[in-house]
Structures are given as structure tokens and as C-alpha cells.
C-alpha positions in Angstrom: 158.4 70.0 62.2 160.0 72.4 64.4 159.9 76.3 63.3 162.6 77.3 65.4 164.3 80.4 64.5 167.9 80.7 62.9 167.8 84.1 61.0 169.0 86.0 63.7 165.3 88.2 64.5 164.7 88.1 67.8 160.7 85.8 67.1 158.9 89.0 68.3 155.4 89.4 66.4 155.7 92.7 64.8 153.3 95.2 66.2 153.1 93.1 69.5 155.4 93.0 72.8 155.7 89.9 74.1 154.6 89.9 78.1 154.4 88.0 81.3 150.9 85.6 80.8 151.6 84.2 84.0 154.4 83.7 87.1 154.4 79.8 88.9 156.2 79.8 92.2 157.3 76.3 93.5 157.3 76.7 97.7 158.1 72.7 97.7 160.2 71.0 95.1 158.4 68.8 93.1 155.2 69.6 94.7 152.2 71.5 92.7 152.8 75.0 91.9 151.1 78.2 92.4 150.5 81.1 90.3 150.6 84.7 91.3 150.0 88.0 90.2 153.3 89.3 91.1 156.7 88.0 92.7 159.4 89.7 94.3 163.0 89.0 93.5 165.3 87.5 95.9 169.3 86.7 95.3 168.2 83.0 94.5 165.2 83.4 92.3 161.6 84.2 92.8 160.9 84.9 97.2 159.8 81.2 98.3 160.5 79.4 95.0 161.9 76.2 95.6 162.3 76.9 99.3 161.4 73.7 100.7 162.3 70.2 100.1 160.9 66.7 101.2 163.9 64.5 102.1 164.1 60.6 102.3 165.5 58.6 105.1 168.8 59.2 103.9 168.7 62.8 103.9 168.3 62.7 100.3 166.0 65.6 98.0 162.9 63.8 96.9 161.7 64.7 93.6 158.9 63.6 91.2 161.4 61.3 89.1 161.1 58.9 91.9 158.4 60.0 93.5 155.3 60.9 91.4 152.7 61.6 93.9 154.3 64.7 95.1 152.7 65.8 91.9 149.3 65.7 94.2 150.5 68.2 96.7 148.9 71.1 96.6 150.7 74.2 98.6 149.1 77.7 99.8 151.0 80.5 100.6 149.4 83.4 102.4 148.6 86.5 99.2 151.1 88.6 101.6 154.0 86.7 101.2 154.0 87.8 98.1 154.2 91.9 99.0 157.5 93.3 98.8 159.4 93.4 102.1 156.9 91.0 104.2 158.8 88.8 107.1 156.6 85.9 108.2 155.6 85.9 111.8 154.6 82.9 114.2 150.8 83.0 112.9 152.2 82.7 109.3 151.5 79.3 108.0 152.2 77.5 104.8 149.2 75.5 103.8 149.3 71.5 102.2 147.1 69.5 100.9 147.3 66.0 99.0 144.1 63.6 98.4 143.2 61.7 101.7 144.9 63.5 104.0 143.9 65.7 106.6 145.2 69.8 106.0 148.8 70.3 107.3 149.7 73.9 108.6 153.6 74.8 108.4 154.6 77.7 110.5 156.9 80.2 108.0 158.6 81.2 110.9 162.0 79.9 110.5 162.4 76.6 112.8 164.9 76.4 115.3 166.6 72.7 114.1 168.9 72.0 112.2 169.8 69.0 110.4 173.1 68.4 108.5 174.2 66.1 105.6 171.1 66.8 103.5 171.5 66.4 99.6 170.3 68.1 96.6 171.8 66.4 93.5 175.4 67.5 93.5 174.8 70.0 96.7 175.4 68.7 100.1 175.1 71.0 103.3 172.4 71.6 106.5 169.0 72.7 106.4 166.4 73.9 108.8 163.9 71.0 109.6 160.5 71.7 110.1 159.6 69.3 112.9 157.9 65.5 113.6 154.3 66.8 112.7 155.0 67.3 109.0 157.5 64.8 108.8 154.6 62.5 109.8 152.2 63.8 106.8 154.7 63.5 104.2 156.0 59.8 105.7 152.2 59.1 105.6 151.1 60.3 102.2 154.5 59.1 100.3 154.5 55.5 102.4 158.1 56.1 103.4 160.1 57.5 105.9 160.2 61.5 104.8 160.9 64.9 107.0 159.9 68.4 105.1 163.1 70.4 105.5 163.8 74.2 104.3 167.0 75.8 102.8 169.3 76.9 105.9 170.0 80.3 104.1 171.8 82.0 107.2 174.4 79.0 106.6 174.2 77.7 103.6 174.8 79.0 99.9 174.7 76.7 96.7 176.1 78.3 93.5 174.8 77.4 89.8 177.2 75.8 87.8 179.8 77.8 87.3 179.9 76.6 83.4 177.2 78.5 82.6 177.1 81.7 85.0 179.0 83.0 88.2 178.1 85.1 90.8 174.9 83.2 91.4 173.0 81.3 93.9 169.9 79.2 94.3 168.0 77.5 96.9 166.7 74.0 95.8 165.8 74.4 92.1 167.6 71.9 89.6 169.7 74.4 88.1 169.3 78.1 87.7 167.4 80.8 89.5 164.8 81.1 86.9 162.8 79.2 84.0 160.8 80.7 81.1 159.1 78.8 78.7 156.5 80.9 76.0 153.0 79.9 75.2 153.6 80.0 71.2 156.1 77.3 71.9 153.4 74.9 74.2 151.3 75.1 71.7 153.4 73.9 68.8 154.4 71.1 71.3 150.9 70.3 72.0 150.1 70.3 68.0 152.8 67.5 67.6 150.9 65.5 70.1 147.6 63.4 69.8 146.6 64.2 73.6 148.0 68.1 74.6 149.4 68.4 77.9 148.9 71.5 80.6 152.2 73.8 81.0 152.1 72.3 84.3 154.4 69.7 82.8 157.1 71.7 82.0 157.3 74.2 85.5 158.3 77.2 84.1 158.4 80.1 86.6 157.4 83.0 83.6 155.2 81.8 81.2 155.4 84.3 78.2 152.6 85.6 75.7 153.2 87.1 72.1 156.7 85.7 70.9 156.8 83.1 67.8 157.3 79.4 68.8 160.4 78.9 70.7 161.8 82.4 70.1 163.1 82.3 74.0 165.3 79.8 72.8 167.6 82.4 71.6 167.3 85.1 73.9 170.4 86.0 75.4 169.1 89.1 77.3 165.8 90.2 78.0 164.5 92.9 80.2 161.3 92.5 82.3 160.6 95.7 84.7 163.9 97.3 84.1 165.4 94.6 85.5 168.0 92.8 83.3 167.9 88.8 82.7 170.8 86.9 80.6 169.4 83.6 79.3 172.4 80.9 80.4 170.9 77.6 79.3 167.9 75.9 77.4 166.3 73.3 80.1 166.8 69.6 78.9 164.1 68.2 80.0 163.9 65.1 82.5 160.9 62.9 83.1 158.9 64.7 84.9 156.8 66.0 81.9 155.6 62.3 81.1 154.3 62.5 84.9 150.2 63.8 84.7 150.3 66.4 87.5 146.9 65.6 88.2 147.0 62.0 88.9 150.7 61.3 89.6 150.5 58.5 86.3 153.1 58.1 84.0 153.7 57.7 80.2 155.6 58.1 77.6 154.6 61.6 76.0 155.2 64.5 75.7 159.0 63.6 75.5 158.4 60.7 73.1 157.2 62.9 70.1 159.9 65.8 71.3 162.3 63.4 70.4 161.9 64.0 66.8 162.1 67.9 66.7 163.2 69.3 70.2 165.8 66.6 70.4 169.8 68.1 70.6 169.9 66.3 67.5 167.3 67.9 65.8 168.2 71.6 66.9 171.6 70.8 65.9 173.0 72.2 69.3 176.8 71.6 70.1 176.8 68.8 73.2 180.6 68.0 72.9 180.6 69.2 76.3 177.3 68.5 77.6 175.6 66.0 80.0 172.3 66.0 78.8 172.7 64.2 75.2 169.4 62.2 74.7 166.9 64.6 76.2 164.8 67.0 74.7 164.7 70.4 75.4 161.8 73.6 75.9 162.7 76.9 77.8 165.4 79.1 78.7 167.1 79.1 82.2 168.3 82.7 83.7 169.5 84.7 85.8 169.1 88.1 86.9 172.2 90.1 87.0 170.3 93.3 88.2 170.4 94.7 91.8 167.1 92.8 92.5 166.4 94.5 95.9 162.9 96.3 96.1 162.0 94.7 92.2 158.4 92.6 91.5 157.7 90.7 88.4 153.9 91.0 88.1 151.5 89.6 84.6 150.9 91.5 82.3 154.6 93.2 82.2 156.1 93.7 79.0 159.5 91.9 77.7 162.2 93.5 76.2 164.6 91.7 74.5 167.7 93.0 74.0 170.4 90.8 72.3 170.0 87.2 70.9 171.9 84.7 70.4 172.9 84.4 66.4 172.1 80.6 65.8 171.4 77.6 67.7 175.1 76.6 67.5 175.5 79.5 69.9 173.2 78.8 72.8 174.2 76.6 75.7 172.6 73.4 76.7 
């Protein structure tokens, strides 16, 4: 059964702060994530998170809900890019690998086409495309016509749904600028199921150590190196957590068990006006409503939260 909390405490452990365990940046959508020690704010998330896409023929995002084995792709980053204020320059390359194929190198210098009428679920606009070499691997490895394309940023803005917070933009998450799921709350998951799965399912961007089991699911307003984050959403989850990230298979689980306590019906979460009723849920999505400029996020840094919601019947989904 699910311990969730609805007595109003914030599901701190007394005597302990919670803190940053660990920080996953996504340079590709859908493709394997990396983690780092620290990572610089940018208006639309974490610098390089989500800054890529692969696109099908149609000009369409590609994701691992259709296609799986862009769970196999692994992506480097050079440690630099991760220093506040670094510009990439034309011997600064973006590294990727996948099983069976020979090493691509992307330059990180911004490329000089464009192509229009690309798509991101309910985001239309143009991109910068980052030439015939890559679209080659990723046609290759995928067996379909594919082009590696980046978010035009000098053109191009996409809001977050104005339901849940204004102001704000992102690149090409799903949703929100940021995702933070808590340790305490993969492990009770992984105690409801007979095989545990890796957090790698779930691709959180802050991973969080010493809170209570699902205690993130209420906090409205947390601080994390002065800089101030408002909780907007908890993340329904898709399919991509039934999708090993290390062999591309999928099942049924972890979602299948989550059903009967992460479930909108078992939390007992208002979705009069939602679009995600059948899906389970783990994390909070957030923004940053802090002047981000010159900020880092690094492990180890403490979490303050400052205001909760009062009850589950008060949190968005």
C-alpha cells in the first residue's frame, strides 16, 4: 500500500535535510541519460537537457513510445559544457554511441540549416538540422528514415501549458522544464514489484535523498541553492517505464503493479479536468521562477522546502 502523505508535514525525516543524490541531463530526447556533478540553469531547464531530437520522415519527434531502441543510445557531452558560461566552439563535439555502430561525432557548434515544420507533440515550429552524416547513423541504427535535429532557440520558443504555469519555456522535454522524483519513493515502488527496476525508468532530472516516500508529491515550493522552484504537476507516467533501458524490451511492469496504489484513483487526485486518467503517477514537474542566470545545481545540495501543498486533492495532475 501506498504511504503517501496527507497530514500536511512536509515528509522530511526529522534531523535530516533532504539533498540532491544525483542530476540526469537528457542531451537527446528519449536517448540514455547522463549524470553530472553539477548543472547550470538555462531559461528552459537544465543547459543541454532535452536539446536535441531525432525526427522521422515526416518531421515528426521520435520518442521511446514508438521507438524503443533509442533507449541504447548512449550520449557524451564534453565535462565543460557543464561549467557556467562555456560557448561551444567548432572542436566541440557531442559524442553517440548505440550497439553495432561505429562512434558518431556531432559538432556543438550551432549548424547553419534550418529545417521548418518539425513537431513535438502539440509544438510545431523550425529547428536547426545537424546535417546528412548523422542523419545517416540514426536512419541506420533505427531502420527508418531519421535526421538528428536541435531546438532553433534564436527562432523559436515553446511555452509549457499555460494550465499549470506561465512565463515558462522549454526546449523538447514532454512538459515542464524540470522533473524530480526521490529515492524513498523508488524504493517503495521497487518493494511493490517482484523484479525492481533502475530510476532510469522514470528520467527524473534531480533525484533526491532523505525525504519519506513520495513526500515530493506535495511540495509546492522548494528551494535548492537559493534558487526558488514551485512544483506545477505530478508526472503521469507513459510507457516508457515498461521499456528496459538496457535492452530496449518491453513489459508490462512497473506500471502494472502502480496501478493499484499510484493510480489517480488510488491517490484520490481531482482529474475532472485532466487528460491523463488511467495512468499512474511518480515525481513532481517544476519550474524555476528565480533569476537563474549565473546559478548551478550540483549533488550533494541541500533542499529546502518551503510550502506544501495541504492534501492530495490540492495538487495538479
Amino acid at each position: 500500500m501506498s504511504d503517501r502523505r496527507t497530514d500536511g508535514s512536509s515528509g522530511t525525516v526529522a534531523g535530516v535535510s533532504p539533498t540532491v543524490k544525483s542530476i540526469f541531463i537528457y542531451p537527446i530526447k528519449s536517448c540514455k541519460g547522463i549524470s553530472v556533478p553539477k548543472a547550470p540553469l538555462s531559461p528552459t531547464g537544465f543547459v543541454w537537457d532535452r536539446h536535441w531530437v531525432v525526427i522521422n520522415s515526416k518531421g515528426r519527434g521520435l520518442t521511446q513510445r514508438v521507438e524503443p531502441k533509442l533507449a541504447l543510445i548512449q550520449v557524451e557531452l564534453p565535462p565543460e559544457a557543464f561549467s557556467l558560461g562555456w560557448e561551444p566552439n567548432n572542436s566541440s563535439y557531442m559524442v553517440v554511441r548505440a550497439p553495432g555502430m561505429a562512434e558518431l561525432k556531432v559538432s556543438m557548434a550551432k549548424p547553419c540549416i534550418r529545417s521548418d515544420g518539425v513537431s513535438v507533440w502539440e509544438w510545431s515550429g523550425s529547428v536547426l538540422d545537424d546535417g546528412d552524416e548523422a542523419a545517416k547513423w540514426f536512419t541506420e541504427f533505427l531502420g527508418k528514415t531519421s535526421r538528428l535535429v536541435r531546438f532553433n532557440e534564436d527562432s523559436e520558443t515553446r511555452p509549457v501549458n499555460p494550465k499549470y504555469a506561465t512565463g515558462f519555456n522549454v526546449k523538447f522535454p514532454d512538459a515542464f522544464p524540470f522533473h524530480l522524483v526521490s529515492e524513498a519513493s523508488m524504493d517503495a515502488v521497487n518493494e511493490q514489484l517482484k523484479e525492481p527496476v533502475s530510476i532510469n525508468r522514470f528520467r527524473p532530472n534531480i533525484f533526491v535523498h532523505g525525504c519519506e516516500s513520495y513526500a515530493e508529491d506535495l511540495w509546492k515550493q522548494i528551494k535548492i541553492n537559493k534558487l526558488t522552484f514551485q512544483g506545477v504537476m505530478l508526472c503521469p507516467r507513459c510507457k516508457v517505464p515498461t521499456i528496459n533501458q538496457e535492452d530496449a524490451t518491453q513489459g508490462s511492469e512497473p506500471t502494472e503493479t502502480m496501478m493499484k496504489f499510484r493510480s489517480f484513483k488510488a491517490l484520490e487526485v481531482d482529474t475532472s479536468t485532466t487528460q491523463y486518467k488511467g495512468r499512474v503517477y511518480l515525481g513532481q514537474m517544476l519550474v524555476c521562477d528565480d533569476d537563474y542566470k549565473g546559478k548551478i545545481v550540483s549533488v550533494g545540495d541541500i533542499i529546502e522546502v518551503e510550502k506544501i501543498f495541504p492534501s492530495y486533492a490540492d495538487v495538479a495532475v
